[in-house]
N, C-alpha and C positions, 0 to 999 in steps of 0.2 A: 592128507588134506591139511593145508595151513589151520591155524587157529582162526574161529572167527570167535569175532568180541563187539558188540554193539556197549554204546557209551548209556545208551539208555538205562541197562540191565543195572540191578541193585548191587553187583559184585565186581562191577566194569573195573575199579577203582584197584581192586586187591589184583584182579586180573592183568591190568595193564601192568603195574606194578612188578611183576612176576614177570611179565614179559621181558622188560627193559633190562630186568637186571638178570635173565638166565646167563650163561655160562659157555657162550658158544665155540669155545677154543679147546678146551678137556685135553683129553690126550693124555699121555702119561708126561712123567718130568723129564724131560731133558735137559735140565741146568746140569745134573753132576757130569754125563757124557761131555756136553762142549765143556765146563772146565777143563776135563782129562786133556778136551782135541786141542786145546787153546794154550794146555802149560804145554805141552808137547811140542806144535809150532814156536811156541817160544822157547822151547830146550834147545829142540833140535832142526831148528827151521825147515830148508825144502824138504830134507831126509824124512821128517813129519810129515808133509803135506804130498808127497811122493808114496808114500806108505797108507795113506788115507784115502787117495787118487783110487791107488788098486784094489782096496777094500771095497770102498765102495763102489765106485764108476768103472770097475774091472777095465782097466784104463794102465797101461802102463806107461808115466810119467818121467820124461828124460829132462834132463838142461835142455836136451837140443829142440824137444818140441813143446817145452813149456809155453813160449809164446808165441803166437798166432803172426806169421810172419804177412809182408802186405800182398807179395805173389798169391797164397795161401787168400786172404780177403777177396782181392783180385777175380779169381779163380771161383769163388765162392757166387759173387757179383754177377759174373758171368752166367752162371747155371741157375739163376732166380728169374722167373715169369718178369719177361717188361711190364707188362703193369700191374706189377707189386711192389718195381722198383716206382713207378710212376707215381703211387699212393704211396709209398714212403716218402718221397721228394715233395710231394701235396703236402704233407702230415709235416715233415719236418721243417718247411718253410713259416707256416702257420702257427708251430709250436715257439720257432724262433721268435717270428715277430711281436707275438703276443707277451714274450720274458723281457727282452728288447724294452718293452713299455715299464716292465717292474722295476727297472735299476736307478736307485736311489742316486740322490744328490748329497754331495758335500757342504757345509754350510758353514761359516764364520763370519763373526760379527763382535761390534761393544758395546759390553752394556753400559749400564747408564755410570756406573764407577769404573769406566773406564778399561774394565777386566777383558781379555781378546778369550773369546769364547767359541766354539761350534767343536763338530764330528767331520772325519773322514769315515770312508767304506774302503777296505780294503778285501779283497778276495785270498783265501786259503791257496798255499804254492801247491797243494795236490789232492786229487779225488778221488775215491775208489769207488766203481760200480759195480755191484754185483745183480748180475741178470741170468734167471733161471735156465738151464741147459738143454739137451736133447731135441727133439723133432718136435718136442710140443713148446719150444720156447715164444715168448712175447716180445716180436722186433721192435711193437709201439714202447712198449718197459725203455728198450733201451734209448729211443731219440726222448723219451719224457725222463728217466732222469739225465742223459749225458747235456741235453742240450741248454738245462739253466746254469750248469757249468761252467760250459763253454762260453755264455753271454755274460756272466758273472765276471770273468779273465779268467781262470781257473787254468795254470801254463802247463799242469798233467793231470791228464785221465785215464786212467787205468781200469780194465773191467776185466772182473773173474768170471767166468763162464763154464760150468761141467762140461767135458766132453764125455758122456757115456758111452762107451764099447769105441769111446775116440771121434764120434758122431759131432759134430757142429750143424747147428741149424743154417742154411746157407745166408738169410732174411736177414738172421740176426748179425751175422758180421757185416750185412751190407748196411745195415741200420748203422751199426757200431760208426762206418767209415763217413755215412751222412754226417754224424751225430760227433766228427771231431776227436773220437778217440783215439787215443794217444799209443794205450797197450791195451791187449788182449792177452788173456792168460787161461791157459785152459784146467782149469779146477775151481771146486765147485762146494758146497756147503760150510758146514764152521772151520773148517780147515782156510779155506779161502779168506773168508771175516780176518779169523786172525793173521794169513800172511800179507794182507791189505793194511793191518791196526800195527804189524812190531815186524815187518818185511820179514822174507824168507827165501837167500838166495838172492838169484835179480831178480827179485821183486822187491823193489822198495818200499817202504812206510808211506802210507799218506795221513792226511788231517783229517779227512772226512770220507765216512762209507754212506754210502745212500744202495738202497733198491730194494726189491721184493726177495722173499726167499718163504721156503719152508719153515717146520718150526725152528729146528738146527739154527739154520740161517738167521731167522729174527732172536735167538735166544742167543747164541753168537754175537749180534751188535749188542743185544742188551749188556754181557758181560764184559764186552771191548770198549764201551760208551763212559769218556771221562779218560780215557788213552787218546781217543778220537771222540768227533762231535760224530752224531748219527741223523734222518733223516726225521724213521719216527720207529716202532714198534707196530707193525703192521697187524690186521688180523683181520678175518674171513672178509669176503666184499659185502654190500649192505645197498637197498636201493629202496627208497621210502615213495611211491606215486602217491599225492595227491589228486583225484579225479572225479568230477560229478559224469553226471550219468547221456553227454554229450558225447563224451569219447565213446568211437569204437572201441568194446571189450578187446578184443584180438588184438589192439595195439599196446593195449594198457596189458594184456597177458604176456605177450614179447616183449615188453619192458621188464616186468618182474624176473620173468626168468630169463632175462640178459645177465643178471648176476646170481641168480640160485646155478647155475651153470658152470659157473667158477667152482665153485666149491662144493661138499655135502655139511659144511660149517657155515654155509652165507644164508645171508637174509633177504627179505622180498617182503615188504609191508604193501598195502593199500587200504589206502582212507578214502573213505568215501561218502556224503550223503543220500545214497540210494540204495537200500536193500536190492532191490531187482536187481543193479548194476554188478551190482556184487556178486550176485549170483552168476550173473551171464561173465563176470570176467573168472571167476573161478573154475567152471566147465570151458570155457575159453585156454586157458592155464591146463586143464587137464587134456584136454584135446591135443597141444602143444608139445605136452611130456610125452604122449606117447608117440608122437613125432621126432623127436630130440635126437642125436646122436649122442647127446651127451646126458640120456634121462636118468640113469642110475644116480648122478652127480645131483643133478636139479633136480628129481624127485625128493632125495632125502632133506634136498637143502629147504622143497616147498614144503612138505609132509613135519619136519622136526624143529624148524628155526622161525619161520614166516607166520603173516599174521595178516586179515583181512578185518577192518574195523570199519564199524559204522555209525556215523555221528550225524546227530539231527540236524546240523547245518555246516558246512565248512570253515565259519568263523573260528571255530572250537578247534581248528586241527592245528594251526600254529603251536599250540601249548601241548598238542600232543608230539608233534616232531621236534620240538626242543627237548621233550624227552628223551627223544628218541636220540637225536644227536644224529643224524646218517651220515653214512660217506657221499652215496648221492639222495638229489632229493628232484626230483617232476614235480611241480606245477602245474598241474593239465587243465586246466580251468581256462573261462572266456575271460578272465584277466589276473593273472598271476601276479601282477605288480602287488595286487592291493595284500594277496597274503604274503609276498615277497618282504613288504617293509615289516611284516611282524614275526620274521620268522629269525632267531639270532644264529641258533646252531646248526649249522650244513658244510660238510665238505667243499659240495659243491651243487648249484641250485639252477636247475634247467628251467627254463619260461615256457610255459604255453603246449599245446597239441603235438607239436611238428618238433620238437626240440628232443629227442630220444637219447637217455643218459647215452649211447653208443657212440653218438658223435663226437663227446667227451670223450669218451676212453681213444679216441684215434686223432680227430682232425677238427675240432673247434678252434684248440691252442695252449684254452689251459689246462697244468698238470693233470694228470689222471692217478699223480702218485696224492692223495687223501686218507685223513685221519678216519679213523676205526673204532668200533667198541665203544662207541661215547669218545671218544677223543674230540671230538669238534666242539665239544663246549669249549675247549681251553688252547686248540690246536688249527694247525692251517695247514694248506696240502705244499706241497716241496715247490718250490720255487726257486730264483734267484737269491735269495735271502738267507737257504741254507748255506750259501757257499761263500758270503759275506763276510764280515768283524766290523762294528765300527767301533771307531777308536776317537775317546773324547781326546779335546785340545782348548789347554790353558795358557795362557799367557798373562804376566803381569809387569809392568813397569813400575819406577818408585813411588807413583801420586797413588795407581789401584793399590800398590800390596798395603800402602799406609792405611787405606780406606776399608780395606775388608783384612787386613792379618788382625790388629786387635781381638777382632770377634773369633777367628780361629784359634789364638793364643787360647783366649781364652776358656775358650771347648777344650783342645786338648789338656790343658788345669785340670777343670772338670773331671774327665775322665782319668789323671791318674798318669799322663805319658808327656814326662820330661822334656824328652829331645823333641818330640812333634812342636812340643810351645816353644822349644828353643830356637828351632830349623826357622821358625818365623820373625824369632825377638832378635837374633841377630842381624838379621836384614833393616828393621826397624831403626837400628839405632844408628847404621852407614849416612 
């Protein structure tokens, strides 16, 4: 059974406390194995990742079938339910339009001394996506990270993919072909990271890896991050409801465990000003579990990580989910707006009754790749932006540099560096 915690009680304080900051990733270390995987891809490139293929993914890895030829996709396309193709095409229109709105402007102007001033956006020449492999793969994963890529200009897209026992998911290449990918590669954990971060064979280097993975996988970008830019540092999923005691329980229980179901690491809060409600959404939640196909996963994820808290009025919950940081956050209230403007930290923040974090994860539009673990105090979920650079621009004629080099000259004095006060005195005195 989740934790419950009412804010009333005289320990609430220490209680929550302990909540926010438990430890939901554990596991043993993994950094010293992917260094091994990671100097090794860089020793001995594909010969590495050929050698790791059949360790792991008992998958024997050739040149010839490294990568995912388009007959191969094609073929794939073919053998997928029409309307899965149909809600991928739903999904991927939707995810486009919505990135389409993010991409910044260029801007240049003078100022008041004349100085030529503004930013370009320029996009990275290449991308690596890494999207989880086998028959339980997520085709949404790949149009949500390929396709702010692609709107970004992003002129290659590359995604690693496990083949296990040689398996492809059929969704997911058809995702891939919506979503503008460039290549497909069939291997699959820190082995992959790294032939994406310092190439291996034909697979070239790129600038940026973005996607979800295991721990390998996310411990892999951490150590390749600063070779290449990364997305973020992923970990378990997290979904915080807000709810007074309006909502149908059963709705607000399938919302929780929409993501205790992902994982036996995720999390599943609800707040709520109504004991009763609470109750009735909790037997609601356990009625559910034993329905699940997937209740081993969500049970441990409700029973060891999740939390049901109760506060004497809703105004009080803002301050508790900024605590809390979520990746998603409901609003389930008869007006969300008004806790909306006071809530700073969220992934991402669903409105109202009818708005079920699910339609995020598939076909609202935007990303469903979000920050984790508290990351949202300080982080934003994957966008267009990852895949960006802006690059300042100066210009000066003889009137600006006369009018502001002085003051530079004179800093760089200050500081101690000759040629910087020179690079300007000489211009001065033309």
């Amino acid at each position: 059974m989740a934790k419950r915690m009412n804010s009333a009680d005289a320990g609430f304080k220490q209680a929550f406390d302990a909540f926010v900051m438990q430890d939901r990733e554990g596991g043993a270390d993994v950094a010293a194995v992917v260094r091994d995987i990671i100097a090794a891809v860089r020793a001995d490139g594909l010969a590495a990742v050929k050698t790791y293929t059949q360790k792991f993914d008992g998958f024997e890895l050739t040149d010839d079938n490294l990568a995912v030829s388009a007959d191969e996709i094609d073929r794939a396309e073919a053998a997928c339910d029409a309307d899965d193709l149909a809600a991928l095409d739903f999904a991927a229109a939707r995810i486009r339009a919505y990135h389409e709105k993010q991409m910044p402007h260029d801007e240049r102007y003078t100022d008041d001394m004349g100085v030529t001033l503004g930013w370009r956006w320029t996009c990275v020449d290449a991308a690596g996506l890494y999207a989880p492999g086998g028959r339980a793969a997520y085709p949404s994963s790949v149009l949500m990270n390929a396709i702010p890529a692609k709107v970004a200009g992003v002129g290659r897209l590359a995604m690693a993919t496990p083949a296990p026992k040689g398996e492809m998911n059929p969704l997911v290449l058809a995702a891939a072909k919506r979503a503008g990918i460039d290549e497909i590669y069939r291997i699959g954990g820190a082995q992959a990271i790294a032939a994406l971060a310092f190439g291996a064979g034909a697979i070239a280097p790129v600038d940026v890896i973005v996607g979800p993975g295991n721990a390998y996988v996310a411990e892999a970008k951490r150590q390749v991050f600063g070779y290449v830019g990364i997305d973020s540092i992923a970990g378990p999923s997290e979904i915080l409801v807000v709810a007074d005691a309006k909502n149908d329980p059963t709705w607000i229980a399938a919302d929780l465990l929409s993501q205790a179901e992902h994982d036996p690491s995720s999390q599943s809060v609800l707040i709520t000003d109504d004991g009763g409600f609470a109750d009735k959404v909790s037997a609601a939640v356990d009625e559910q579990l034993a329905a699940s196909p997937r209740k081993a996963i969500a049970e441990a994820a409700w029973n060891n990580n999740s939390a049901i808290i109760v506060v004497s009025s809703l105004v009080y919950a803002p301050a508790l989910v900024d605590r809390i940081a979520p990746e998603h956050l409901e609003l389930a209230v008869d007006d969300p707006e008004t806790l909306l403007a006071k809530v700073r930290h969220a992934g991402a923040i669903f409105l109202g009754r009818l708005t079920p974090e699910a339609v995020g994860d598939y076909v609202a539009g935007p990303d469903h790749v979000l920050p984790t673990a508290r990351a949202a105090r300080y982080a934003s979920g994957l966008s267009v932006m990852d895949f960006l650079k802006r690059t300042s621009i100066i210009g000066c004629d003889a009137a600006a540099l006369a009018k502001i080099g002085p003051a530079a000259a004179r800093l760089a004095d200050a500081e101690g560096l000759a040629s910087h006060a020179k690079s300007v005195r000489v211009r001065l005195k033309d």
